[in-house]
C-alpha positions as CSV (number, residue, x, y, z in Angstrom):
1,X,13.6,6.4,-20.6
2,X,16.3,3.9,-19.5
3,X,16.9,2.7,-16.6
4,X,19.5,4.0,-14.7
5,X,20.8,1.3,-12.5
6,X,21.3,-2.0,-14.4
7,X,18.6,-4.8,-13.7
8,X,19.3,-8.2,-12.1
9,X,19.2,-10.5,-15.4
10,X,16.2,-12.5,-14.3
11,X,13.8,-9.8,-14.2
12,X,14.8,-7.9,-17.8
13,X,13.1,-10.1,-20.1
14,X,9.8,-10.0,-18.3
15,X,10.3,-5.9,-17.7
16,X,11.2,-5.3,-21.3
17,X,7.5,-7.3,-22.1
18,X,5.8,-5.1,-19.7
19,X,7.4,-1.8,-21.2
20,X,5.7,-2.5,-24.5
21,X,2.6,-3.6,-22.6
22,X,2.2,-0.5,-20.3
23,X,3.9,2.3,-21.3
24,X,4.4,4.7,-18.4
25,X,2.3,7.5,-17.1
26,X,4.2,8.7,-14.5
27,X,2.8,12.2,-12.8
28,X,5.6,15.0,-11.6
29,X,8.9,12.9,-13.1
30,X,10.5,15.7,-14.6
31,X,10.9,17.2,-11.2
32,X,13.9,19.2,-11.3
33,X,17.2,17.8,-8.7
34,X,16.9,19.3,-5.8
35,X,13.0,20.0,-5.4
36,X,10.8,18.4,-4.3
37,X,7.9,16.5,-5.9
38,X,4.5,17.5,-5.6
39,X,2.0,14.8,-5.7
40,X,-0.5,15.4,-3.1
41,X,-1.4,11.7,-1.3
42,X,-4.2,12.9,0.5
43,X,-7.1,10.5,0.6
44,X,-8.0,7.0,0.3
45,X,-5.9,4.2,-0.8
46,X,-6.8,0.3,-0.9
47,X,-3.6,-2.2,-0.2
48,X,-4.7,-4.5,-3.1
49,X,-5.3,-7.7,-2.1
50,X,-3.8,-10.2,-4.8
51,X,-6.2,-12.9,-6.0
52,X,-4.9,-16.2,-6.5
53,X,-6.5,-19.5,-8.5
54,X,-6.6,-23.0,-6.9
55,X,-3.3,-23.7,-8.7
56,X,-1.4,-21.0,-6.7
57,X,-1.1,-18.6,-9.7
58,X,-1.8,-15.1,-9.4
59,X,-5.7,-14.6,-10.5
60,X,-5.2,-11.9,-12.7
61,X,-8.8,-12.3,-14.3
62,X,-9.9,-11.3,-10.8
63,X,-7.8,-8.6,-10.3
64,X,-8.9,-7.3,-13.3
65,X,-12.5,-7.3,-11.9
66,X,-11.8,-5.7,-8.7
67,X,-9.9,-2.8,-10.5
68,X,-13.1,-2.3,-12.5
69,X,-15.1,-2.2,-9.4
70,X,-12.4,0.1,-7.9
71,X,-12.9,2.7,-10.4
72,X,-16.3,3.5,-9.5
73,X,-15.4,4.5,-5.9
74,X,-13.3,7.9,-4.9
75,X,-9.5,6.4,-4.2
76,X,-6.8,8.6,-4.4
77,X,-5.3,6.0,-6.1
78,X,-4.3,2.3,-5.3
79,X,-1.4,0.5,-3.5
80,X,0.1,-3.2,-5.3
81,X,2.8,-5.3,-3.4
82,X,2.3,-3.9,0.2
83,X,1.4,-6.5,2.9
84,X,-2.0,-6.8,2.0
85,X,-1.3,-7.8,-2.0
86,X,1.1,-10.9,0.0
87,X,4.5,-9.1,-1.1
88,X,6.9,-11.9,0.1
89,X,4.8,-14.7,-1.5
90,X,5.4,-12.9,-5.3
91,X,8.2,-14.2,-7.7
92,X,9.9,-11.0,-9.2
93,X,8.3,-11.9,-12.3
94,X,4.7,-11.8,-10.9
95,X,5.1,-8.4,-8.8
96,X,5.9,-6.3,-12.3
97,X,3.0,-8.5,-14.0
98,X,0.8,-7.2,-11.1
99,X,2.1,-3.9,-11.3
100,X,1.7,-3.6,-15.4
101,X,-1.9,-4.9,-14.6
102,X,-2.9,-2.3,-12.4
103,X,-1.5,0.1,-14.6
104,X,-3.1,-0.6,-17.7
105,X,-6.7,-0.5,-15.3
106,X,-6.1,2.2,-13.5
107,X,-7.4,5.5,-14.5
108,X,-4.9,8.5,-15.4
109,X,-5.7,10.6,-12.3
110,X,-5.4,8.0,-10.0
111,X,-2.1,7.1,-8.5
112,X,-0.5,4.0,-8.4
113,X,2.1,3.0,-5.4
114,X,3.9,-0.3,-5.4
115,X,6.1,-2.0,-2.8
116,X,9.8,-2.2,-3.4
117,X,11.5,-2.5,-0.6
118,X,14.0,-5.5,-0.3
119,X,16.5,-6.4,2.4
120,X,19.6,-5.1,0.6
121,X,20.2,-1.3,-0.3
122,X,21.2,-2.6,-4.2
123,X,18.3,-5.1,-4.8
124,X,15.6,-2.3,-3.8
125,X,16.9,0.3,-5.7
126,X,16.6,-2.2,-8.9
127,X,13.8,-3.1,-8.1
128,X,11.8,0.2,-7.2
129,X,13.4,1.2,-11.1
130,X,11.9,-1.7,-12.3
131,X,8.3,-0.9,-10.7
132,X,8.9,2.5,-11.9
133,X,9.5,1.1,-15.7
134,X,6.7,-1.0,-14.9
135,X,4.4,2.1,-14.5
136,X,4.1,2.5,-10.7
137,X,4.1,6.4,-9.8
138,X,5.7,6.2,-6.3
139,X,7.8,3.6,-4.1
140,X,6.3,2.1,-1.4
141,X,9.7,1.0,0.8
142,X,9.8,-1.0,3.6
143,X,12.3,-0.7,6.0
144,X,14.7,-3.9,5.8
145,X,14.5,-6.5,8.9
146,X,16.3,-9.1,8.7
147,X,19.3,-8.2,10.1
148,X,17.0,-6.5,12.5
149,X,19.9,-5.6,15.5
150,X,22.0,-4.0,12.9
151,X,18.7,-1.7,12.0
152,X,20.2,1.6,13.7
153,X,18.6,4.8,13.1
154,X,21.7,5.7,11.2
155,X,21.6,2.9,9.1
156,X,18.3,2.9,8.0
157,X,18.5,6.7,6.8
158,X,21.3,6.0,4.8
159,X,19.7,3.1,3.4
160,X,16.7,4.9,2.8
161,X,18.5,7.9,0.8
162,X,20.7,5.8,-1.2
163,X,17.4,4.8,-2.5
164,X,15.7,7.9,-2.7
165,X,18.9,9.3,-4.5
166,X,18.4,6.4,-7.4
167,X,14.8,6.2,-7.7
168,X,13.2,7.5,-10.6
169,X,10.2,7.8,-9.0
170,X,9.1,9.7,-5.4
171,X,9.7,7.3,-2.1
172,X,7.0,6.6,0.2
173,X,8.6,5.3,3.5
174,X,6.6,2.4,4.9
175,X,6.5,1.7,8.5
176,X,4.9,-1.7,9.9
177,X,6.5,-3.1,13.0
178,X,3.6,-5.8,13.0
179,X,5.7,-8.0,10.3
180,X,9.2,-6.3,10.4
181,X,9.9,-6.1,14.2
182,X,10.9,-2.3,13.8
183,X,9.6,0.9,14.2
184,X,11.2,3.2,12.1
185,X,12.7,5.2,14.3
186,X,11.3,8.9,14.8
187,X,14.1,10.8,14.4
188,X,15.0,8.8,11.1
189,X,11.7,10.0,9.5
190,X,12.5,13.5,10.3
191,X,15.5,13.4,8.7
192,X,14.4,11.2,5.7
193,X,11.7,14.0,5.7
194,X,14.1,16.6,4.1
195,X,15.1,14.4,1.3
196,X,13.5,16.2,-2.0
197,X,12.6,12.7,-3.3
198,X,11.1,11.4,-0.2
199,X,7.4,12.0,-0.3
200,X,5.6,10.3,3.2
201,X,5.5,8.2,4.8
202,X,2.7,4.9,5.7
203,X,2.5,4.3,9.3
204,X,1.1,1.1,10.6
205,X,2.1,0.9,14.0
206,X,-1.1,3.1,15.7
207,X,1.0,5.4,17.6
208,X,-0.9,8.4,17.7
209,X,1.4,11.0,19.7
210,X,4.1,9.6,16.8
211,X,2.3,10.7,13.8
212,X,1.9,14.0,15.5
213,X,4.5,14.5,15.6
214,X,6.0,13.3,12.5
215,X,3.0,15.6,11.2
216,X,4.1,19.0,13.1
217,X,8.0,18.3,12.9
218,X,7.8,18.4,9.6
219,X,5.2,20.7,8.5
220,X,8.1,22.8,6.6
221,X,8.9,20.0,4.1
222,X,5.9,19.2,2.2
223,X,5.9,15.7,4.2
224,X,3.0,13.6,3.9
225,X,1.7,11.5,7.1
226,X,-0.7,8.6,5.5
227,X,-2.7,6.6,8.6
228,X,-2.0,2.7,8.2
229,X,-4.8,1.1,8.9
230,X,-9.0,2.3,9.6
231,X,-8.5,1.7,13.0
232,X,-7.3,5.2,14.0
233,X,-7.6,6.9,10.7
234,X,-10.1,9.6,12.4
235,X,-7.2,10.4,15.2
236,X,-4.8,10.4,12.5
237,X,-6.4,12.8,10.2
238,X,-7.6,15.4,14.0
239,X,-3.4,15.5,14.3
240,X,-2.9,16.2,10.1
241,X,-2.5,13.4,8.8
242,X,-2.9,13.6,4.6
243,X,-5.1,10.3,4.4
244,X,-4.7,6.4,4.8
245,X,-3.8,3.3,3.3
246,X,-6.4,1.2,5.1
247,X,-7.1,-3.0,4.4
248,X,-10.7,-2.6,5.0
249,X,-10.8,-0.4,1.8
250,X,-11.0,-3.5,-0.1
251,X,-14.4,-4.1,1.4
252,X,-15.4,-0.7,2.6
253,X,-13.9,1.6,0.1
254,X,-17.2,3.9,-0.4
255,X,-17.4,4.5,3.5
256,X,-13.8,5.2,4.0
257,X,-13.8,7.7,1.4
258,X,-16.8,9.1,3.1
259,X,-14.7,9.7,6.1
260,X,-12.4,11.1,4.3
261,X,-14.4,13.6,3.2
262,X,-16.2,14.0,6.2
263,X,-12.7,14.8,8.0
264,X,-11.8,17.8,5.2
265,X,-15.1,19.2,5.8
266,X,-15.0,19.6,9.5
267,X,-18.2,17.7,10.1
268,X,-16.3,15.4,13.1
269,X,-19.0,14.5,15.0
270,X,-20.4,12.7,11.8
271,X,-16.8,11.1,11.1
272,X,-16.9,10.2,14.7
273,X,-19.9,8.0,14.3
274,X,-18.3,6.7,11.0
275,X,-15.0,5.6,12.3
276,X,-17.2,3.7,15.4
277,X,-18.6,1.4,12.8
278,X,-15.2,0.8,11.4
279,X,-13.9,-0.6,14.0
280,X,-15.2,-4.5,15.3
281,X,-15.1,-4.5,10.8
282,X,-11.3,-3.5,11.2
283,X,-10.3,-5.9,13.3
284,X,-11.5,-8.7,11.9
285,X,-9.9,-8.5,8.8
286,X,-7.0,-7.4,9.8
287,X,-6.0,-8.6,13.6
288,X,-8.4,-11.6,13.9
289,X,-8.3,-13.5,10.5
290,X,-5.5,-11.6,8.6
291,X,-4.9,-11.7,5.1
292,X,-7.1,-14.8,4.3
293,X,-10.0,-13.7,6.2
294,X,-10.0,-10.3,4.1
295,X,-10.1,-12.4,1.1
296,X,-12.8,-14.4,2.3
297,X,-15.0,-11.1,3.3
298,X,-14.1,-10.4,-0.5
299,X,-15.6,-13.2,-1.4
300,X,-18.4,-13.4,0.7
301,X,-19.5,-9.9,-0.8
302,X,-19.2,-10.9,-4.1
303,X,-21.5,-14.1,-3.8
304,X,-24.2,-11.3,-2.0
305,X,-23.6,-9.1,-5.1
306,X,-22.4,-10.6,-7.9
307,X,-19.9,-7.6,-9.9
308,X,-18.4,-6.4,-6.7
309,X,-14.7,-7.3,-5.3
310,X,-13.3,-11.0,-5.1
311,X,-10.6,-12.0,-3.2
312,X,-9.7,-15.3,-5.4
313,X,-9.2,-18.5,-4.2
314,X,-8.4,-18.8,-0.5
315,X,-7.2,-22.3,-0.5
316,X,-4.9,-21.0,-3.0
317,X,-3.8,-18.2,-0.8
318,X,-3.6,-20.3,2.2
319,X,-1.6,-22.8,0.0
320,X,1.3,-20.1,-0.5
321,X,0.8,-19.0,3.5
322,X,1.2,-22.3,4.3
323,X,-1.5,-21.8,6.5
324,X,-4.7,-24.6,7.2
325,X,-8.2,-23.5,6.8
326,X,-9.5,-23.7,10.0
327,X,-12.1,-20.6,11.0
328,X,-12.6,-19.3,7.6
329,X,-16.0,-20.4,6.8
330,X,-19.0,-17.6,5.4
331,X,-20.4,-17.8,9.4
332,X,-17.2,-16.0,11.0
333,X,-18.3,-13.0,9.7
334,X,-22.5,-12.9,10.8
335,X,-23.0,-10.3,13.2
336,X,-19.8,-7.7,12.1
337,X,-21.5,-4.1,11.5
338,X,-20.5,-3.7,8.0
339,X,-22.1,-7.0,6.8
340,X,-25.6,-5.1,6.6
């Protein structure tokens, strides 16, 4: 299939490698205009973290490994190029490298997401084509922030369905205030909502009387709410929510699912003492030592039991944070619940 906006020069010799590489295996494409897709998000999805080498290159011998050790646990699918797989720090050539490599690992009934969003309308269109080409099955789109004053409710919906319009693929809308410095706005997602090619939305911003109601104001369009974080992914799924895209999943994927199951069983009093224990876990790698610390949990793991997830190098990470090692030795984590 061609692409059907024209790709910035720099990324079409590496996309035309990656189209021979990994062909595409897109679910629901063939939607007719007009309707919407069906793809049902509900359940557990990791926000790969991407490995890097002491030499600052993307570890893809170690992404390879987690995706093997990914396969053996319940995901709904996986998510590449969010905050968690370092986004920002990416060339344009690496994030449809890490795309293609997910692809060709992941399993045909698992769905793959991968982040597109850019701070001009043009640039993520061409690039959420070129993820699509790539083999991702949905957009994950962040809302644009650098121009952050100029980031009315008005503006971002058009934004938003200029995209949605062009995409080949569904659109995921991706909320996370945290790092952007903007919440999309409530009334924007409810509008956004009735856009046939506009699936859900991730919301990382832990308002719970927001999801809600995103949840019952749209419970006529098919929308999908997914929880951003562990932290309140029990509240989120008690109001509706469809399922989460949660960091801990990179070290506590089996449990999470078990929630998740837990939840669409109506056994809460069991989730409830689940989501406890997640907790003190989900702060720390997401609050207290961020992005390197996950890796290092990753790692620590792995040297406990060899064949499970790796998190790479974290110099190397910290090299392209431009961040100093300073707490993230094996002992910051003794004493957190889920090292048992």
């Amino acid at each position: 299939m061609a692409l059907s906006i024209r790709l910035a020069s720099p990324l079409q010799p590496a996309l035309a490698a990656l189209c021979r590489a990994a062909p595409r295996q897109h679910r629901g494409l063939s939607t007719p205009s007009g309707q919407r897709h069906t793809l049902d998000l509900g359940g557990i999805f990791p926000p790969l973290a991407t490995p890097f080498s002491s030499t600052r290159e993307v570890d893809y011998a170690q992404l390879e490994e987690n995706l093997c050790r990914y396969a053996s646990i319940p995901f709904r699918g996986l998510v590449v190029l969010g905050s968690n797989g370092e986004y920002p720090y990416l060339a344009p050539r690496e994030r449809l490298e890490v795309v293609s490599c997910v692809r060709r690992a992941l399993p045909r009934d698992r769905l793959l997401l991968a982040g597109s969003g850019c701070e001009s309308t043009q640039a993520t269109i061409e690039l959420t084509s070129s993820m699509a080409e790539a083999g991702a099955d949905m957009a994950l789109v962040v809302t644009p922030c650098y121009y952050r004053g100029a980031m009315t409710s008005a503006a971002l919906v058009q934004h938003y369905t200029e995209v949605a319009d062009a995409s080949p693929i569904p659109v995921v809308l991706y909320s996370v205030p945290a790092n952007t410095g903007i919440d999309l706005p409530l009334e924007a997602v409810l509008t956004l909502a009735q856009h046939p090619n506009i699936l859900g939305i991730k919301d990382s911003g832990g308002d719970i009387t927001r999801m809600g109601l995103m949840v019952h104001k749209t419970r006529q369009e098919d929308f999908q709410v997914l929880a951003g974080s562990a932290g309140f992914l029990l509240a989120s799924y008690a109001l509706g929510a469809s399922g989460g895209i949660c960091a801990l999943a990179n070290v506590l994927g089996a449990p999470l699912c078990q929630l998740d199951h837990l939840c669409r069983e109506g056994r809460w009093k069991e989730a409830r003492d689940l989501q406890h224990r997640f907790i003190e876990p989900n702060m720390a790698v997401t609050r207290r030592f961020g992005i390197p610390g996950l890796k290092k949990a990753m790692e620590c793991g792995k040297a406990q039991e060899p064949g499970t997830l790796g998190g790479g190098d974290v110099a190397g990470t910290q090299a392209r944070r431009k961040e100093k090692a300073t707490h993230l030795t094996p002992s910051c984590w003794t004493g957190l619940p889920w090292a048992e």
